[in-house]
KOLFIFI-537477 format. One line per 8 residues: number of its first residue (from 1); for each residue z, x, y of N, C-alpha, C. Coordinates in Angstrom, 3 decimals, always signed. Layout:
N
NUM) Z:X:Y:Z:X:Y:Z:X:Y ~ ...
//
This chain:
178
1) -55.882:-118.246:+213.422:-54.970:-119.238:+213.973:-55.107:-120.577:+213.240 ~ -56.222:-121.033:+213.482:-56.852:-122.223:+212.384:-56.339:-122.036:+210.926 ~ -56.319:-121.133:+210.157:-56.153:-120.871:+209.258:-54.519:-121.228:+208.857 ~ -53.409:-120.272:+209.647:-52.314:-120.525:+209.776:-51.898:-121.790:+209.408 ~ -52.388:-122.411:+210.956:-51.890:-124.098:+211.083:-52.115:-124.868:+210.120 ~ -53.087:-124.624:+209.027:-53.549:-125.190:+207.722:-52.902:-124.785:+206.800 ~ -52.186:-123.348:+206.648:-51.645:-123.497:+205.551:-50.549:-124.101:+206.131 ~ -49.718:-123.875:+206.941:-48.363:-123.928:+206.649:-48.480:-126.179:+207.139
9) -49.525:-126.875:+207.628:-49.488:-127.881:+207.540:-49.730:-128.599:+205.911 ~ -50.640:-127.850:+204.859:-50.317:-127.930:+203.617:-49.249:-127.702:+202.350 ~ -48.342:-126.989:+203.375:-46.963:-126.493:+202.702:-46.022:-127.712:+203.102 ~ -46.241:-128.018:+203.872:-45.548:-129.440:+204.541:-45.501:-131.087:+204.551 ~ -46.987:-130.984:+204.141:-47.431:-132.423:+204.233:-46.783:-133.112:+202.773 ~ -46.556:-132.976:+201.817:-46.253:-133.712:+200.834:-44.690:-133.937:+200.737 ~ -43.947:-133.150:+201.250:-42.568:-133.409:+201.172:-42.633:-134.118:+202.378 ~ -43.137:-133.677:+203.778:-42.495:-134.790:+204.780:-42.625:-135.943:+204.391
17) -43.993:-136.570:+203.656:-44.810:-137.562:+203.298:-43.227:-138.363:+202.457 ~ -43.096:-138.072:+201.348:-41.638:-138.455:+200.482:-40.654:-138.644:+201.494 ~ -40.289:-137.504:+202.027:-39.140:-137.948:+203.003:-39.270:-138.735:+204.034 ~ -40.640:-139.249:+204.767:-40.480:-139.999:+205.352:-40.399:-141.168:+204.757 ~ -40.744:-141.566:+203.156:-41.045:-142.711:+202.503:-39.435:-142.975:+202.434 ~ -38.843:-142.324:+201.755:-37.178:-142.269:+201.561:-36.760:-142.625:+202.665 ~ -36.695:-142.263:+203.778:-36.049:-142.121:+205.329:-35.986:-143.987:+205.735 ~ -37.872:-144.226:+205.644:-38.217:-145.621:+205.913:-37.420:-146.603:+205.163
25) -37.430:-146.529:+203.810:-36.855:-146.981:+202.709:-35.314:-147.153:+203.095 ~ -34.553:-146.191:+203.094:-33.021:-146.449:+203.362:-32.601:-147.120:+204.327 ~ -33.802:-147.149:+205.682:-33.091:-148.107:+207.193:-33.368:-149.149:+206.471 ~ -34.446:-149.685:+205.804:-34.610:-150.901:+205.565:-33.957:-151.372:+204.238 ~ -32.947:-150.617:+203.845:-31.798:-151.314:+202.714:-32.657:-151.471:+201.473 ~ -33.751:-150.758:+201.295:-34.209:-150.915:+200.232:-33.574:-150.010:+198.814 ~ -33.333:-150.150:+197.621:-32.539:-149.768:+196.996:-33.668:-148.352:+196.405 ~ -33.597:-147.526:+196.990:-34.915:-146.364:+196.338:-34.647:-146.243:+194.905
33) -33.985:-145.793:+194.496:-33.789:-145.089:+192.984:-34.320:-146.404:+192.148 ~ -33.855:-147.285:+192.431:-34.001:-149.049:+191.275:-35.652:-149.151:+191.579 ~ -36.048:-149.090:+192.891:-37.466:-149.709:+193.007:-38.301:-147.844:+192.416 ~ -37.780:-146.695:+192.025:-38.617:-145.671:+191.567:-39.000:-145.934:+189.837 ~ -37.903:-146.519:+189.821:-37.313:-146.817:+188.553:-38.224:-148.240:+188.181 ~ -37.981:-149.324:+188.811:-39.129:-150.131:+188.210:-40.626:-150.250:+188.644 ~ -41.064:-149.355:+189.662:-42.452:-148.850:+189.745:-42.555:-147.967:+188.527 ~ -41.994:-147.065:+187.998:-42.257:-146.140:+187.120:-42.583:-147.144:+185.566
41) -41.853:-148.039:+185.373:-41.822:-148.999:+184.395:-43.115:-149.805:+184.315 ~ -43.428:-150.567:+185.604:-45.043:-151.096:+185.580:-45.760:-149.901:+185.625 ~ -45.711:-148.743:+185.850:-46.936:-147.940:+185.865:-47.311:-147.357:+184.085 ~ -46.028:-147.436:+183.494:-46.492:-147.279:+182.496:-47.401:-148.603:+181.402 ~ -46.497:-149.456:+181.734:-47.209:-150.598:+181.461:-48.916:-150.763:+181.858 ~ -49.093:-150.166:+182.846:-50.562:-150.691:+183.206:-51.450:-149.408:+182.309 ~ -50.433:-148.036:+181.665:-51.454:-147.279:+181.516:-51.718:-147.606:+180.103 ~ -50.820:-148.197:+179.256:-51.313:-149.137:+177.881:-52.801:-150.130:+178.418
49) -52.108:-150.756:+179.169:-53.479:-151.589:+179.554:-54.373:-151.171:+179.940 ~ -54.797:-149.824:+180.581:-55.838:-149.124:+180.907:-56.400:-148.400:+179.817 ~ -55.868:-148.405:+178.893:-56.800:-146.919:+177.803:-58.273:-147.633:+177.303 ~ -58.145:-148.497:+176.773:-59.594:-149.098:+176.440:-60.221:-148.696:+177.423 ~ -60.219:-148.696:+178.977:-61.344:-148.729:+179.676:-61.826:-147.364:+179.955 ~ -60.383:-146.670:+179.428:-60.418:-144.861:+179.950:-61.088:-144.537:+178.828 ~ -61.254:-145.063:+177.384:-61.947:-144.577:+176.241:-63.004:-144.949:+176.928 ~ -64.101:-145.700:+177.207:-64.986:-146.225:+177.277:-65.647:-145.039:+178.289
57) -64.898:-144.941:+179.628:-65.580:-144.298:+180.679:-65.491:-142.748:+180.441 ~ -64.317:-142.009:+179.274:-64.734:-140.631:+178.672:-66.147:-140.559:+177.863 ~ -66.268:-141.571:+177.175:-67.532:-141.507:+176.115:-68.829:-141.384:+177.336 ~ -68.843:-142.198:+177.872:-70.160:-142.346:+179.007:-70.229:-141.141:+179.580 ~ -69.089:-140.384:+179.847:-69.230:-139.090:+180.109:-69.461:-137.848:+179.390 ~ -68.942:-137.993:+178.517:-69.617:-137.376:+177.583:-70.929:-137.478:+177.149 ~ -71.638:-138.558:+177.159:-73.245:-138.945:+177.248:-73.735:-137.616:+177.892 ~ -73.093:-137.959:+179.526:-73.842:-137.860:+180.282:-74.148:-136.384:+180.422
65) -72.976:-135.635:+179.852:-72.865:-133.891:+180.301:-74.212:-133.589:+178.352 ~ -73.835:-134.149:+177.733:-74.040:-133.710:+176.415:-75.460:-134.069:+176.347 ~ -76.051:-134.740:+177.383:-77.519:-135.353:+177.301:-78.565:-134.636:+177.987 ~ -77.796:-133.742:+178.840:-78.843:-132.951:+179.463:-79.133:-133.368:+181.080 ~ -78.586:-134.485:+181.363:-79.278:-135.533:+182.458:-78.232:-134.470:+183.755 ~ -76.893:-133.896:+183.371:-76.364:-133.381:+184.582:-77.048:-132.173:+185.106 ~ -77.705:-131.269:+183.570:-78.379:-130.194:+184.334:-79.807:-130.532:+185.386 ~ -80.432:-131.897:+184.617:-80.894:-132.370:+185.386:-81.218:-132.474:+186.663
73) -80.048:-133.368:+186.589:-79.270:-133.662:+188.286:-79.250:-132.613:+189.173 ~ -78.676:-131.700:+188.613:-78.397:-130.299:+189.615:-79.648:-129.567:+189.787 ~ -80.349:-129.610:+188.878:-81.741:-128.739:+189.110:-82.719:-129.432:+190.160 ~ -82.382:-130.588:+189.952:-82.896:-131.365:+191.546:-82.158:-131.879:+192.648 ~ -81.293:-131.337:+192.675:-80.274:-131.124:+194.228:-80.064:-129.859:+194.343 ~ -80.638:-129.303:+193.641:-80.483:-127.271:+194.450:-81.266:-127.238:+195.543 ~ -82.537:-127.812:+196.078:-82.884:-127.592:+197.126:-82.107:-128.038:+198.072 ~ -81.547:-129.521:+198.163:-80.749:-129.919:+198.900:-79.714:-128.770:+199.755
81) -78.740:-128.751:+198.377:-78.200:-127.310:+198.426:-77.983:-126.225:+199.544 ~ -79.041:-125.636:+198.616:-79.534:-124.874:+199.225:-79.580:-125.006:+201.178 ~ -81.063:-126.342:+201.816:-80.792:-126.588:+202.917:-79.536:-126.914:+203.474 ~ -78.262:-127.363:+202.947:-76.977:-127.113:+203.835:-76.231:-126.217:+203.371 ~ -76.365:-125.211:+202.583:-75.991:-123.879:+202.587:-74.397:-124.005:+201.398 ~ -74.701:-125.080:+200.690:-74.071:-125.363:+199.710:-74.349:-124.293:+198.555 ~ -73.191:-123.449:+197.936:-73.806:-122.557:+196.578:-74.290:-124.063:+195.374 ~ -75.469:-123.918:+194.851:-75.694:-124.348:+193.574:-74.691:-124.655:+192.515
89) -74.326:-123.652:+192.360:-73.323:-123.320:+191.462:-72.125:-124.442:+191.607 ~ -71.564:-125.077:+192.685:-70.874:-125.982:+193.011:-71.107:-127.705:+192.642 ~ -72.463:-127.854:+192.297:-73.042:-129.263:+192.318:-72.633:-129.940:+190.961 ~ -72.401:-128.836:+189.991:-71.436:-130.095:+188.693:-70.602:-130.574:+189.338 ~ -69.647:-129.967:+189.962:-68.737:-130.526:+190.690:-68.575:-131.776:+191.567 ~ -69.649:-131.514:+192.357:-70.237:-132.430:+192.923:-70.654:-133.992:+192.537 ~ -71.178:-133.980:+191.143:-71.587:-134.851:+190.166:-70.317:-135.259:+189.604 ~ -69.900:-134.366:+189.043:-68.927:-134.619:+188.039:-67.477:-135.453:+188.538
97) -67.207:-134.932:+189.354:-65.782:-135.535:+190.368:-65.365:-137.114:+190.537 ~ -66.974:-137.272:+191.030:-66.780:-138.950:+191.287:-66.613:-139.860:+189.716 ~ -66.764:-139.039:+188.400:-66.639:-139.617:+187.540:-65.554:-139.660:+186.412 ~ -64.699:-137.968:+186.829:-63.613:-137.954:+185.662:-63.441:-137.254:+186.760 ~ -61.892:-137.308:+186.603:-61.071:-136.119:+187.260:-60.594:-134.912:+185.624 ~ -60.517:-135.565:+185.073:-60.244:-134.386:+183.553:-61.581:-133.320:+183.519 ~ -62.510:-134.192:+183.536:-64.080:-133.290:+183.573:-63.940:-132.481:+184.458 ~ -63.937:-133.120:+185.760:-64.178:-131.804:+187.347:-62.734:-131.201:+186.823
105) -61.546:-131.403:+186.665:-60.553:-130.221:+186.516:-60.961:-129.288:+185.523 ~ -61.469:-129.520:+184.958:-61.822:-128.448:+183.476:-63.461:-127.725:+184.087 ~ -64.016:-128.556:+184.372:-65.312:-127.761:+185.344:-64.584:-126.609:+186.479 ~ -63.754:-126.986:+186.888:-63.188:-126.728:+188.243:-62.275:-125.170:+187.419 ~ -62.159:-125.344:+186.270:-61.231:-123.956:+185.615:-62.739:-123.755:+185.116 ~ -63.714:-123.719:+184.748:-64.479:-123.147:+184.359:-64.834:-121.855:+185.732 ~ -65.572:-122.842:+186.218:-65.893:-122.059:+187.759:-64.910:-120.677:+188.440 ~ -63.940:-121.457:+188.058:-62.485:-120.279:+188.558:-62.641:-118.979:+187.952
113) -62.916:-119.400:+186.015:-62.920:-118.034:+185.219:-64.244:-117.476:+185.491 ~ -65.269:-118.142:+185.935:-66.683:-117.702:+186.025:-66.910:-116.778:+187.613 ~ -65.896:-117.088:+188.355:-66.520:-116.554:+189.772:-64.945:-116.396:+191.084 ~ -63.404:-116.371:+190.021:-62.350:-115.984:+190.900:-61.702:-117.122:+191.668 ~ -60.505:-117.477:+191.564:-59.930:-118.393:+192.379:-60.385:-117.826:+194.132 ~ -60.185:-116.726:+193.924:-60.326:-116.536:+195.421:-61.561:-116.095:+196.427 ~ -62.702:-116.565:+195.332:-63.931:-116.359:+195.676:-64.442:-118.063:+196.767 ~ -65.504:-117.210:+197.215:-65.872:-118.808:+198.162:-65.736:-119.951:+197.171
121) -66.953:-120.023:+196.103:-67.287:-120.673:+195.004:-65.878:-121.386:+194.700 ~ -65.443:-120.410:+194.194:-63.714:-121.003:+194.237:-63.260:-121.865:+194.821 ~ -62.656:-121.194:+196.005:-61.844:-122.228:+196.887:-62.543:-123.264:+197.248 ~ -63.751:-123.444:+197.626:-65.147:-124.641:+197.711:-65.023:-125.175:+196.773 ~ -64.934:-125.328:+195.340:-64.844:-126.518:+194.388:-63.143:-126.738:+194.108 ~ -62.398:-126.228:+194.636:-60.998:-126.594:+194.558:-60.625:-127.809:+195.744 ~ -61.750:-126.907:+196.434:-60.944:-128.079:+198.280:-61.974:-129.321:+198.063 ~ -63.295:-129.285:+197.504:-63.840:-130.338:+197.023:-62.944:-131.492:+196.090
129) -62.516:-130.872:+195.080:-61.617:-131.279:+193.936:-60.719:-132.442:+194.943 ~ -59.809:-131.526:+195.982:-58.952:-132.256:+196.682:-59.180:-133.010:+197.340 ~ -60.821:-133.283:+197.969:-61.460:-134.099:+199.193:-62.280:-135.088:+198.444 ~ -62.011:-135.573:+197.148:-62.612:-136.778:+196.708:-62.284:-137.190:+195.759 ~ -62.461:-138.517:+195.339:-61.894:-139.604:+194.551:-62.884:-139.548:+193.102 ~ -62.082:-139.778:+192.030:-63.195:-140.215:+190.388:-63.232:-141.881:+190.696 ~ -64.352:-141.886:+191.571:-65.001:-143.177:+191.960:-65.117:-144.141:+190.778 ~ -65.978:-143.639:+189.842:-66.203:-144.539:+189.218:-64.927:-144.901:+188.074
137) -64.405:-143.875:+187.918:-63.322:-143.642:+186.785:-61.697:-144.985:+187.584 ~ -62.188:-144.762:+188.740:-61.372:-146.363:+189.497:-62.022:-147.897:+189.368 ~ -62.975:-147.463:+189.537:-63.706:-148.686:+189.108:-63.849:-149.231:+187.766 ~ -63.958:-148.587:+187.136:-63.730:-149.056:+185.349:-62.786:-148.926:+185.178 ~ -61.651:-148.302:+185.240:-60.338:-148.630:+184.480:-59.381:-149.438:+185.437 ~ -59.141:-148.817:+186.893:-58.418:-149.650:+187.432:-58.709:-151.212:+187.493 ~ -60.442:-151.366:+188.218:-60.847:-153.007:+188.519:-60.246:-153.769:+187.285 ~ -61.397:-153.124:+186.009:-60.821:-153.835:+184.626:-59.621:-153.901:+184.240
145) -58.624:-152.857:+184.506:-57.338:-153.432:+184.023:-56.893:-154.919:+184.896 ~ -57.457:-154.983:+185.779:-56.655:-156.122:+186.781:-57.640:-157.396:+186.966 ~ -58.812:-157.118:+185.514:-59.507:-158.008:+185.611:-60.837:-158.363:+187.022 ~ -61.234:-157.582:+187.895:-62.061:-157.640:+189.138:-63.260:-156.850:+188.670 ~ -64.493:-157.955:+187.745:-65.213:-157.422:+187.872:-66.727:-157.406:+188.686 ~ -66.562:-158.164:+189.996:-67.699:-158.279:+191.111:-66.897:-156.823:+191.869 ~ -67.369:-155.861:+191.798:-66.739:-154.780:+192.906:-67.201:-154.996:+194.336 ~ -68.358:-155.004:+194.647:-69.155:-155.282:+195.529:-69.636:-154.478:+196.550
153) -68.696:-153.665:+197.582:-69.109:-152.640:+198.532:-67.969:-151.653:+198.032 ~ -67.582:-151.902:+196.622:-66.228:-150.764:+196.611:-67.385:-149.158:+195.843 ~ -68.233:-149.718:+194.879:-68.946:-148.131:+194.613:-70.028:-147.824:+196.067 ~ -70.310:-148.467:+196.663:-71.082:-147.417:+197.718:-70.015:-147.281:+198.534 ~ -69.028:-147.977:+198.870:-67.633:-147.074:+199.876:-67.176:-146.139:+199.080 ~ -67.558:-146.142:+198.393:-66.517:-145.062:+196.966:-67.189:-143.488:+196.608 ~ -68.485:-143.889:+196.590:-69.562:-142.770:+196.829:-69.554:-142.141:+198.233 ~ -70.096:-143.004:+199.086:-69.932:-142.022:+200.599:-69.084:-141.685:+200.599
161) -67.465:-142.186:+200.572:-66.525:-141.476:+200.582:-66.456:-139.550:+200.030 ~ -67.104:-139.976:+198.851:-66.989:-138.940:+198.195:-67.774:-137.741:+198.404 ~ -69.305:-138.287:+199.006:-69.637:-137.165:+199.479:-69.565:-136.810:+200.497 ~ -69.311:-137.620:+201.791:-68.377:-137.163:+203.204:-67.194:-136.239:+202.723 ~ -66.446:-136.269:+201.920:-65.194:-135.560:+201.612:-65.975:-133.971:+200.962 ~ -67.012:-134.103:+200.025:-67.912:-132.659:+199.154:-68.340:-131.986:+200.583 ~ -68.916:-132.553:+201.688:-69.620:-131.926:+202.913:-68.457:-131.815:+203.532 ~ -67.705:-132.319:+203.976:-66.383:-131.878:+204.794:-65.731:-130.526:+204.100
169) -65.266:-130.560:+202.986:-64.937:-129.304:+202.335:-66.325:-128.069:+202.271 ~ -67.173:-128.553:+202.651:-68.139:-126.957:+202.533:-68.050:-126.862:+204.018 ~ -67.992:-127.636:+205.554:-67.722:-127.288:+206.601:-66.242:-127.053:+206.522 ~ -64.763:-127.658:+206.262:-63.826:-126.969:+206.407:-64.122:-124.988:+205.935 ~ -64.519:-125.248:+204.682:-64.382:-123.882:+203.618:-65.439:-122.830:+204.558 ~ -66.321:-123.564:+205.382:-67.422:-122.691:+206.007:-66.492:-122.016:+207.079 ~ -65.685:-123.192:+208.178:-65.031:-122.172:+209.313:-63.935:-121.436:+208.846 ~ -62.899:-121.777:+207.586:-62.087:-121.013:+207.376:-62.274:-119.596:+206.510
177) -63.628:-119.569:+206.298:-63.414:-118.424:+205.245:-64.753:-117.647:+206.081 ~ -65.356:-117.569:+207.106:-66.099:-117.012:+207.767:-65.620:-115.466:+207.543
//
């Protein structure tokens, strides 16, 4: 039953989401198509202004996978793991997410060819994928494009976030796939 109500509320949520934006938009005489049209125009604009910072925060990532420090990482959060019944196998993910979304998507197809879209492993680093933010990858390119560089409580709101969202997806993925 649970299951149901989830998919077919995931089949739903992104178009109502638009149509209610459209719906809101037209009572209030706002001109949609002109304002899609010059949001689309600054967004490209800001992504010229963002690449320096997106070069900068790929290289650091690349450090970081190419240095050894992620197997690291994971070889000392498998116990963790382990005690909340997290597969191992999931914790690049884990790591990786809050820092590139290109990295965890390409981790995230690794995992897929390594162990089945429709395996736990699977759907657990997919619904992870969907339940958290590339924390830091906002913080360096977005802050810096707009010039804000005191962040202050935005990387530890940015982190918990992220791993409240990694533990929420291993309890969603735990009751739905029982």
């Amino acid at each position: 039953m649970i299951k149901e109500i989830a998919e077919t509320l995931s089949i739903l949520a992104i178009p109502l989401i638009i149509l209610g934006f459209v719906v809101h938009a037209t009572r209030k005489k706002v001109p949609v198509y002109e304002s899609f049209v010059a949001g689309a125009k600054g967004g490209f604009e800001v992504a010229i202004k963002i690449i320096p910072y997106l070069v900068a925060m790929l290289v650091a990532i690349g450090i970081f996978r190419a240095s050894g420090a992620m197997h690291i990482l994971v070889s000392a959060l498998s116990p963790i793991a382990h005690l909340i019944g997290m597969p191992p196998e999931v914790l690049p993910m884990a790591i990786l997410r809050p820092l590139s979304g290109s990295g965890s998507l390409g981790l995230m197809t690794d995992i897929m060819k390594k162990y089945g879209p429709d395996s736990f492993i699977g759907i657990l680093v997919s619904t992870m994928y969907g339940s958290s933010e590339t924390t830091f990858y906002v913080i360096a390119v977005y802050f810096g494009a707009v010039n804000i560089y005191r962040t202050r409580h935005a990387v530890a709101a940015g982190l918990i976030a992220d791993v409240v969202g990694m533990l929420g997806a291993l309890l969603i993925c735990r009751i739905l796939l029982r």
